[in-house]
N, C-alpha and C positions, 0 to 999 in steps of 0.2 A: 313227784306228785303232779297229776293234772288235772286240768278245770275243762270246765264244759266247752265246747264251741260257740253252742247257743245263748247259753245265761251268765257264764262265769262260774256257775256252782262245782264245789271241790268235788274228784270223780270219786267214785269207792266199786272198789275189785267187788263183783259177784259173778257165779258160774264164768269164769274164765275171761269175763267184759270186766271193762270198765262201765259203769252206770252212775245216771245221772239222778238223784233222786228229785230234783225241782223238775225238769221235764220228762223225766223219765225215758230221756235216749241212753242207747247202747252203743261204747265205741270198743274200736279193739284193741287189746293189751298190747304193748311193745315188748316181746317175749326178751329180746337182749338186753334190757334194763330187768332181770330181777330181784333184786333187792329195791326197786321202787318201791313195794308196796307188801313188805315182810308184815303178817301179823303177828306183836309181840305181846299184848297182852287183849284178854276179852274180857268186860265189864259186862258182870252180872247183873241185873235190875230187877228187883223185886215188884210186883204185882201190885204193893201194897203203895208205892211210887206213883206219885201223879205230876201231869205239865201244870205250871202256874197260872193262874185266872187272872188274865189283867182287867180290870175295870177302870177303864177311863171316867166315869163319874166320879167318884172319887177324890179326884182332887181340886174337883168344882169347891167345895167348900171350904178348902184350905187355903185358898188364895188373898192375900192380902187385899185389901181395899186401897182405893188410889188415894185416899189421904193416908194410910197408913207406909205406900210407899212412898208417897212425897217425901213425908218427915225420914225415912229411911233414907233416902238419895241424898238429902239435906245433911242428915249425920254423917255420912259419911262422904261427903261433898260428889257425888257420882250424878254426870248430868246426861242428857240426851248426846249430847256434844263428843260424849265420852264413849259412843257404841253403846251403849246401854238400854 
């Protein structure tokens, strides 16, 4: 397996390169290594399949309040001192 020059991102075999999908350079294959980069199986993905929506708002309102952490740090004796 190889990683980019530029970014670190992992390379993946297309037409005959290796490519880079975060930069989108192209390097070239080391033909005496092949078995680098056998592919043994291909995942199907359905249409009906979507990426996850992160919403950073969110957890605005989930957050405890500073008296409620005090008493927290308090119970279970965890102080600033302690990395915290």
């Amino acid at each position: 397996m190889r990683f980019c020059e530029e970014c670190g991102n992992m390379l993946v075999p297309k037409d005959g390169k290796l490519f880079c999908k975060a930069c989108e350079k192209e390097f070239d294959l080391d033909t005496s290594k092949e078995d680098d980069y056998k592919i043994i199986k291909k995942i199907r993905h359905d249409e009906k399949e979507s990426a996850p929506i992160v919403v950073k708002e969110g957890l605005r309102g989930e957050r405890i309040s500073a008296e409620d952490r005090k008493a927290f740090e308090e119970m279970f004796d965890i102080s600033e001192a302690d990395g915290y």
